[in-house]
N, C-alpha and C positions, 0 to 999 in steps of 0.2 A: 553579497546578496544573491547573485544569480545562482552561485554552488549552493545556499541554502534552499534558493526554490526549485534546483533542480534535484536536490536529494528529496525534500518534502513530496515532489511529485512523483517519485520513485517510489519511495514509502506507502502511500496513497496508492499507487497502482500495484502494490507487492500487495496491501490490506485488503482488495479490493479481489482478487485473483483469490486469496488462503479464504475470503469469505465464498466465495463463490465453488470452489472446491470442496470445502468443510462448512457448512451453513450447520448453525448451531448443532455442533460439535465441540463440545470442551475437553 
């Protein structure tokens, strides 16, 4: 359980960075 909520909150902050970087940008 911890591995899975510590990669989801990694994901989340990597999703979070690529939007902020490239804001609607396809």
């Amino acid at each position: 359980m911890m591995n899975a909520l510590f990669v989801l909150s990694i994901l989340v902050f990597i999703y979070m960075i690529y939007v902020l970087l490239k804001p609607e940008k396809f």
